[in-house]
C-alpha positions as CSV (number, residue, x, y, z in Angstrom):
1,X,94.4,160.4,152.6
2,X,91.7,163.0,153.5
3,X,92.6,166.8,153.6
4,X,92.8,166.5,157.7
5,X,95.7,164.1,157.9
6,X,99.0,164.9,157.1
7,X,101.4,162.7,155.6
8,X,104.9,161.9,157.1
9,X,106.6,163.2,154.1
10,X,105.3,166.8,155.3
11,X,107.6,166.6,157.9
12,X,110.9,166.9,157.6
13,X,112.5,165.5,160.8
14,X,110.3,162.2,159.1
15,X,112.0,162.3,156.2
16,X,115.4,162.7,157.6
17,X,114.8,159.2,159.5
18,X,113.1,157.6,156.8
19,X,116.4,158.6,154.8
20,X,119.1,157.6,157.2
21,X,117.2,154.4,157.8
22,X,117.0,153.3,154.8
23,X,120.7,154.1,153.6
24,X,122.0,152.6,156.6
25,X,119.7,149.5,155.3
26,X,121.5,149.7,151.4
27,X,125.2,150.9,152.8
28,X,125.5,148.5,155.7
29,X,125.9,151.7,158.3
30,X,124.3,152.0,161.5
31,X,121.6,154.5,161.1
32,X,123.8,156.8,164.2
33,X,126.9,157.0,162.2
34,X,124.7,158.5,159.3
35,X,124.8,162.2,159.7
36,X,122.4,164.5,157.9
37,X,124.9,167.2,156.5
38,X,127.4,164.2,155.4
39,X,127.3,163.6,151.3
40,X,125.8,160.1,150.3
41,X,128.6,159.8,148.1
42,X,130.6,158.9,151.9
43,X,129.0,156.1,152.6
44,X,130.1,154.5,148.9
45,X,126.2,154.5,147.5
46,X,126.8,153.1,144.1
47,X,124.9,154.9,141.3
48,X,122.4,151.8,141.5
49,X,121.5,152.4,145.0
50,X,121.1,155.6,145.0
51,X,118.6,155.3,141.6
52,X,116.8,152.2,144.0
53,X,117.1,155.2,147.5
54,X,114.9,157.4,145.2
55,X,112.3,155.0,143.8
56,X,111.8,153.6,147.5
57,X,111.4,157.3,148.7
58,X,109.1,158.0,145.8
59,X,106.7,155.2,147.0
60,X,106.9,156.0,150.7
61,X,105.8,159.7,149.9
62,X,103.4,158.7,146.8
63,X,104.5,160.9,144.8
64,X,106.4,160.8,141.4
65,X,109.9,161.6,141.7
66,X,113.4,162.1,139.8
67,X,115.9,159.1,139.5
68,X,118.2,162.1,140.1
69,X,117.7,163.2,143.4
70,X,120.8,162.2,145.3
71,X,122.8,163.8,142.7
72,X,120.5,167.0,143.0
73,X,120.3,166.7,146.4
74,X,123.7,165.1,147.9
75,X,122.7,165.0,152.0
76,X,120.2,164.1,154.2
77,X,119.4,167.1,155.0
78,X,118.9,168.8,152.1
79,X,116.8,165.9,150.4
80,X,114.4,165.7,153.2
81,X,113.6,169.5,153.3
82,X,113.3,169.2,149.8
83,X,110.7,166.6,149.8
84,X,108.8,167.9,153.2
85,X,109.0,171.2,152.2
86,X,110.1,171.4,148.0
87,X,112.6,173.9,149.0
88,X,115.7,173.6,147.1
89,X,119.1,174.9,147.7
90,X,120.7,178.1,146.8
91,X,123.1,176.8,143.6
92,X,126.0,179.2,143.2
93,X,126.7,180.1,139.4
């Protein structure tokens, strides 16, 4: 990718589909019943999944990425502003 494009993993309204796509592919749940603020833990992502949801998201950005993440980052939304944006949440202590 040359400095002028931009890739789709800049974006986080592209992350947040590529997300609820593909969970609604490995859960079995329409992509509109997935909602961004909802925990992945809802829609019963086994540990293995969610470990498979983060190496498929690590090769659509192209970028190496923690095993972790949907622990890390539990929603949609969260995740994908993460990856677009590498904001991470306020933790409280």
């Amino acid at each position: 990718m040359n400095s002028t494009e931009t890739s789709p993993a800049s974006d986080p309204a592209a992350v947040r589909s590529w997300l609820r796509n593909r969970l609604a592919q490995l859960t079995r749940v329409e992509p509109a019943e997935i909602g961004d603020h909802e925990p992945f833990a809802n829609y019963g992502l086994s540990s293995h999944q969610a470990v498979a949801l983060a190496g498929d998201l690590e090769e659509w950005v192209g970028r190496e990425l923690e095993p972790t993440l949907v622990w890390d980052f539990p929603d949609i939304d969260t995740l994908a502003r993460y990856i677009a944006t590498g904001e991470s949440p306020a933790r409280s202590e």
